[in-house]
Every structure is written in C-alpha cells, then in structure tokens.
N, C-alpha and C positions, 0 to 999 in steps of 0.2 A: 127708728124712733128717737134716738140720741141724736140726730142733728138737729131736729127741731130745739132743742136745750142748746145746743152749739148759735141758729142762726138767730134763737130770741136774745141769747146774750151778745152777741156780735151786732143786732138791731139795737138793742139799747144802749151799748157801748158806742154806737155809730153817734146816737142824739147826743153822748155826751159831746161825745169830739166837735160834733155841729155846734154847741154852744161853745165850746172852749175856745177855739179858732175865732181869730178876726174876723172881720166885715161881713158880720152872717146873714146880714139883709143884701149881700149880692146876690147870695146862691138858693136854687132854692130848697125848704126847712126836708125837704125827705131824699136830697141829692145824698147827704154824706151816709146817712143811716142805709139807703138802700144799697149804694155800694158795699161798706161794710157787710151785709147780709149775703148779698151775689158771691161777695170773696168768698165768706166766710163756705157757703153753699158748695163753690167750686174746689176750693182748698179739703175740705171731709170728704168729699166726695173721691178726690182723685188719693188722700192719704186712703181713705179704706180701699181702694182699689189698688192700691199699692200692698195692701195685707197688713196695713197697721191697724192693729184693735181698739174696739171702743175703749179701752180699759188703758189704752196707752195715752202719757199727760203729753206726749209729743202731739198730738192726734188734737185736743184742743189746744193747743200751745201755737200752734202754725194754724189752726183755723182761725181761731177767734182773735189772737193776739195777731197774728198777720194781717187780718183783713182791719184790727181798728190800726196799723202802723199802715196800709196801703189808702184805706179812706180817710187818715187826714193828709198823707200825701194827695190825695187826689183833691181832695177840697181845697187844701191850700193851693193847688193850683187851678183849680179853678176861679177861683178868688181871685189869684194875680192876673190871669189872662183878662176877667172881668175889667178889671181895675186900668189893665194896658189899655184894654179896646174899648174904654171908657174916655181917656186921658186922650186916643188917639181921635175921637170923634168928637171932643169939645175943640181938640187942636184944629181938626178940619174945619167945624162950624164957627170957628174964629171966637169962641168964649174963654 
C-alpha cells in the first residue's frame, strides 16, 4: 500500500521537473512524469525485495529521489535529441 504514496509523489515530482526543464513543448507533457513513476515503481519494488523496510528513509530516498534525478535526466535528453534531429532536418530541407 506504501508504494502507491512513494509513486504518487514521484508522479507529481516528475510534473514538476516537466516544467522546470527547457523546451517543454518538445516533449510530450506525461513523458517526464511517467518515467519518474515507472522508476519510482521499479526502484521499491526491487528495494523491498531486497529486504529494506517500508519504515526505512533509504527505501524512499532512492525511489522517489532517484527516479525525479533519472527523469530529468531522461527528459533532458530527450529534449537535446529533439532539438539535434530538428536542426538536422531543417539542415536537410535546406531552411
């Protein structure tokens, strides 16, 4: 029942990062939040199967904090890829 508290703060924590980050109309608005969520999900899942307690601050510390340090990694790059393969296809169409 405790991860649902772990992946709602890690979803809301994902919207923030969405906004925080540049160019947010590249990506689109539920990429960075859902990642954030999936980590967040996979991260408790394999810490409790590892034998760490819900009552351990490690336990959300690397769920929730991991997953918003991996989802704005991940946004931010997807953002730059956007932006390359943007640059590269006005280069092609001669604009």
């Amino acid at each position: 029942m405790y991860i649902l508290l772990a992946l709602i703060a890690a979803c809301a924590l994902g919207i923030g990062v969405h906004y925080l980050l540049p160019h947010r109309a590249l990506r689109g608005v539920a990429v960075v939040p859902a990642i954030s969520t999936a980590v967040a999900a996979v991260v408790y899942t394999l810490m409790q199967w590892a034998g760490v307690g819900e009552d351990s601050g490690w336990l959300w510390l690397a769920s929730v904090g991991g997953a918003v340090v991996i989802c704005a990694a991940a946004g931010y790059a997807i953002t730059s890829s956007r932006l390359r393969s943007d640059a590269e296809k006005k280069v092609a169409l001669g604009i």
